[in-house]
N, C-alpha and C positions, 0 to 999 in steps of 0.2 A: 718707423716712428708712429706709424699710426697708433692710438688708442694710448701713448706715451702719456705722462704724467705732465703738465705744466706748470703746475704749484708743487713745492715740496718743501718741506721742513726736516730739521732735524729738532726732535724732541730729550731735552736734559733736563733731570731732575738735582737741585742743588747745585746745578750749572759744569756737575762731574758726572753723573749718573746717567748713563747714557745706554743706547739698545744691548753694545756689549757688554755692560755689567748685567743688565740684566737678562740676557741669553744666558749667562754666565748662574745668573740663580737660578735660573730653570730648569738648566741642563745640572747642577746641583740636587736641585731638588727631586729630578728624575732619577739619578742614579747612585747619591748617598756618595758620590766621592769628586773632590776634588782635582784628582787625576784625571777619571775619566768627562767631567766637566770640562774641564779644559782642554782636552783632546776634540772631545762633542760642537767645543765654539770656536775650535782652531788659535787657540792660547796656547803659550806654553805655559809649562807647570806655576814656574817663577813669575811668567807674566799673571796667571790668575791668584796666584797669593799674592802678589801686593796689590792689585785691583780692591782684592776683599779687602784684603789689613786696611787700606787707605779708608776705605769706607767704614769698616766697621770702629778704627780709630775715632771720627767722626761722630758719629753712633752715640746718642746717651745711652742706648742697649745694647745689650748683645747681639747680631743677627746669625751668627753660627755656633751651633752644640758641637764637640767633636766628642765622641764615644768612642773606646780604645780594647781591643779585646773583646772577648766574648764569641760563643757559639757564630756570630752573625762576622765576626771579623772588625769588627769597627766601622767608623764610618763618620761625614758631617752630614750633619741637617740642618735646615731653616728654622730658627728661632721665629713663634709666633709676629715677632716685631718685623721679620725679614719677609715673611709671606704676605702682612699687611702691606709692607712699601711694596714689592713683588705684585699684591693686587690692587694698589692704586697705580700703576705704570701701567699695567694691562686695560683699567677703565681710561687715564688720560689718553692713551694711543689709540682706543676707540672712539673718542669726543674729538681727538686732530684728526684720525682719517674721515671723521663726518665732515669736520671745519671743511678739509681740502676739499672733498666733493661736490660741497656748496660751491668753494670758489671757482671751481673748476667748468660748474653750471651755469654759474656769472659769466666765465671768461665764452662759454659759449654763443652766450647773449652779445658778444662784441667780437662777430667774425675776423675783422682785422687786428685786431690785437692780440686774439688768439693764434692766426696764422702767422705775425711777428713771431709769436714766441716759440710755435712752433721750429719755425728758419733758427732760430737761434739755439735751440733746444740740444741738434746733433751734433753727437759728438765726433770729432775724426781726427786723425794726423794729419789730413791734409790744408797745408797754410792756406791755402784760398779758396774760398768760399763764396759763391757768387749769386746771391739769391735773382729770379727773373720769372719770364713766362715764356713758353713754347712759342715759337712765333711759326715756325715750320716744320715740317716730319717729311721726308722721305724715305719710304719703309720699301725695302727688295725683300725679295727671297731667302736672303742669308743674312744681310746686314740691315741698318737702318742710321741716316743724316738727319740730328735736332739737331735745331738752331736754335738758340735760349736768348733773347735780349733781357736785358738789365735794364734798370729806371734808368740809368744814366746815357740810354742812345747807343751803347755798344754791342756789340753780339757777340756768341760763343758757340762754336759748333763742336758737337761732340756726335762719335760713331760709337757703334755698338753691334749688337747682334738685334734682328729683326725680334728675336724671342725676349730679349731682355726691355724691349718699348714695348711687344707688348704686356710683358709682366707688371711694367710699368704705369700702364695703359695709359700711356703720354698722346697729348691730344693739342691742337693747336688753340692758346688759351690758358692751359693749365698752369699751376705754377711748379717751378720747378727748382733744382740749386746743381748749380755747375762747380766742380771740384776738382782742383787740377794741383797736384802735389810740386814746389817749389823746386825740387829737381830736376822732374820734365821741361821746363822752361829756359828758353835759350835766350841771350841778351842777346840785340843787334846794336849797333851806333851809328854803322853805314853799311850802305846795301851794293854802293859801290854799282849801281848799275844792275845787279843780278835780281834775279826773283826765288822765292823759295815757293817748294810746294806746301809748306804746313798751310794749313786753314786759318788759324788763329794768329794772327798781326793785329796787338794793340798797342798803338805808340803811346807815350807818359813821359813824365820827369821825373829824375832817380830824387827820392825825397830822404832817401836815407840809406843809410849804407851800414849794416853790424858786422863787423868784419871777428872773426875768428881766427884758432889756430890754423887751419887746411882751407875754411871756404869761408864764404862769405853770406849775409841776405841783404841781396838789394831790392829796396823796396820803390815800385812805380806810381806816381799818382795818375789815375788816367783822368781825361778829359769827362768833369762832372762830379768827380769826388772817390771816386773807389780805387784802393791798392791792390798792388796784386807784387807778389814778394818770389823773387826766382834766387835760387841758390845757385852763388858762382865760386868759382877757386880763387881766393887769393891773387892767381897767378893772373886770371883770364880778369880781375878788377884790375888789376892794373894795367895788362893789354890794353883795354880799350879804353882804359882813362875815367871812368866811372869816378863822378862827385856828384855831391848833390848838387841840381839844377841842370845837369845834365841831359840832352832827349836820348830816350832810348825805347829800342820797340821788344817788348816781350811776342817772342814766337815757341807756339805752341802744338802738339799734331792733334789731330780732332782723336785722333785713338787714346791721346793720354787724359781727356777730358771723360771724368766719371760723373753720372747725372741721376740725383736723387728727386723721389718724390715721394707725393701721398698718393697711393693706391688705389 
């Protein structure tokens, strides 16, 4: 993530004319054919002929010549009118990557809001996401034990390889995001007296329930405000009686906890 984009737009012209149309004239304009343009921007043929037609419909000018025959084989090219819009796309996308770079030097000015957006920024499959800070490291020879608390009072222990904290250069203090994929996650309702070895027991109430064709996501509120959503079978929601308002403890093993940072 580091060095990641925190502003981003997308830039249309006439609210249709967008980066693809215009890859689409350039890569035109480079090779004189509409085939291989569209091969060039990853279009199919049909996809880039109505692209243009739609635009050039539009169009009080022409923005394509096609030429047929000849020594040269034929060919289209960019109509004066088409290289004109073609080189105001090129100037406006130079004046938005300045905008952004302003804003970007702003958001630097406001460490905390930048590092929000940061946390927010990555993308991943995995449903939970736990932003916090290192509160402990115990690094061996082979492996390594963070401990990550969250604003809310809770903690999350994740293991790893000694070489991946240090690639990490995880440090106590730092901030960090714990990610733990919804099917790692085991529902308890009663412990029945027994103990388990996972690491991770955070008790909550089931706040919601999306039940599907084969499995289900139940979702936990824990104590403070943060969810955390484990995937169960059908079978195993109704086992153990799962509604909402229900306590239930999500158990988790510290190896299925993955743990992102800034470097």
């Amino acid at each position: 993530m580091s060095g990641g984009a925190l502003i981003t737009a997308e830039l249309k012209l006439a609210g249709r004319l967008d980066a693809r149309f215009f890859a689409l004239l350039t890569a035109l304009a480079a090779t004189g054919s509409i085939n291989r343009a569209a091969r060039t921007t990853g279009l199919s043929y049909k996809g880039a002929w109505l692209m243009l037609e739609s635009a050039c419909n539009l169009a009080n000018e022409p923005l394509l010549e096609t030429a047929t025959g000849g020594s040269g084989g034929g060919g289209t090219v960019l109509t004066p009118a088409a290289l004109a819009l073609l080189d105001a796309w090129r100037r406006l996308q130079a004046d938005q990557r300045e905008f952004l770079r302003q804003q970007e030097a702003r958001l630097a000015e406001l460490p905390a809001l930048a590092g929000l957006l940061r946390r927010m920024s990555m993308k991943t499959t995995a449903r939970n996401q736990f932003a916090g800070t290192v509160a402990a490291i115990e690094s061996g020879p082979v492996s390594a034990t963070v401990t990550i608390a969250l604003k809310s009072g809770e903690e999350i222990t994740a293991t790893m390889t000694a070489a991946a904290a240090k690639r990490l250069k995880l440090r106590k203090g730092k901030e960090a995001i714990a990610l733990i994929k919804a099917s790692a996650i085991v529902l308890v309702t009663d412990f029945a007296g027994w103990q388990l070895s996972a690491r991770n027991q955070l008790a909550g109430t089931v706040s919601r329930i999306e039940r599907g064709a084969v499995s289900s996501l139940v979702v936990l509120t824990l104590p403070g405000g943060p969810t955390l959503t484990a995937s169960v079978t059908n079978e195993g929601v109704e086992a153990l009686d799962l509604k909402v308002g229900a306590p239930a403890t999500a158990v988790f093993k510290a190896y299925a906890v993955m743990v992102a940072a800034q470097p």
